[in-house]
C-alpha positions in Angstrom: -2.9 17.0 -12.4 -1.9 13.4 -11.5 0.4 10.6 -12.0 -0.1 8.6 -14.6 -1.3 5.4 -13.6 -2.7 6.8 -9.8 -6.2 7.4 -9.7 -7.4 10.6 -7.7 -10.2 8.8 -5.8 -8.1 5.9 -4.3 -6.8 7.9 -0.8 -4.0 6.8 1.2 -6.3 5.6 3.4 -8.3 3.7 1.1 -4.9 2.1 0.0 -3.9 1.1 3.9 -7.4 -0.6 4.3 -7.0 -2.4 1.0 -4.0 -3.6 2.5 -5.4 -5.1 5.5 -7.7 -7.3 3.5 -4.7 -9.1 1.7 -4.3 -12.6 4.1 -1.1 -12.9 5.6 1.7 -10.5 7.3 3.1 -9.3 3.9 2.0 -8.7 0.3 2.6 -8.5 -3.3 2.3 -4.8 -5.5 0.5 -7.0 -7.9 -1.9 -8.3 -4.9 -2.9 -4.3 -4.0 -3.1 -3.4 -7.1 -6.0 -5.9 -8.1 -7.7 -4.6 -4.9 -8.0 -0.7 -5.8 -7.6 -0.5 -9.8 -4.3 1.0 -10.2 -2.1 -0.3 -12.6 1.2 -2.0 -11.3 3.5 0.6 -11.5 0.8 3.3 -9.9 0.4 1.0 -7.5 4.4 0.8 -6.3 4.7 4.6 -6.5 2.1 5.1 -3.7 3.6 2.1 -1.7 7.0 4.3 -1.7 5.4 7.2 -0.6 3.7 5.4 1.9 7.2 3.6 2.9 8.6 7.4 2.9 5.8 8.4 6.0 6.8 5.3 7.5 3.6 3.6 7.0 5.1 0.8 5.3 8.1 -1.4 5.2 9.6 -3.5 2.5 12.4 -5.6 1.5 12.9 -7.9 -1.7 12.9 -11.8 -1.6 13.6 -14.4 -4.4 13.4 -11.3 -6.9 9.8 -9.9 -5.6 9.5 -7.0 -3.0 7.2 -7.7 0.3 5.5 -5.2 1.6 4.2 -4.9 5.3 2.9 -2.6 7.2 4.2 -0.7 10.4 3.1 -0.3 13.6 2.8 3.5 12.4 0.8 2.0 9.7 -1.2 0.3 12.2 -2.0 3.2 14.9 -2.9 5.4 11.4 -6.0 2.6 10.6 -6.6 2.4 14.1 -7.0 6.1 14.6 -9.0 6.1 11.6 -11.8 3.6 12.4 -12.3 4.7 15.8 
């Protein structure tokens, strides 16, 4: 059984692809979540795992946490699409 708030069908994959059509070098939780359908909080949890594989980085500013992807991040939905 799941998480509340994380919906089986959105992959960790789906999740980094998601991310690469946010503009700029760094994003909002709010800004994913509106792009797969998970609720804020569902959203954050699978961001910290992804920051635990090293897929992701963040840091807070002015009270809101950045997110940003890796260079491991990177090779993973490179080695994906090819």
């Amino acid at each position: 059984m799941g998480s509340p708030g994380r919906k089986k069908d959105v992959s960790d994959m789906e999740i980094l692809r998601a991310i690469q059509t946010i503009p700029g070098p760094a994003f909002l939780t709010s800004e994913l979540a509106d792009r797969i359908g998970l609720s804020r909080q569902g959203t954050s949890r699978r961001l910290h795992d992804l920051e635990e594989e090293g897929l992701l980085a963040t840091k807070k500013a002015g009270g809101r946490r950045l997110w940003w992807l890796t260079y491991d991040g990177e090779r993973r939905l490179a080695e994906d699409s090819s």
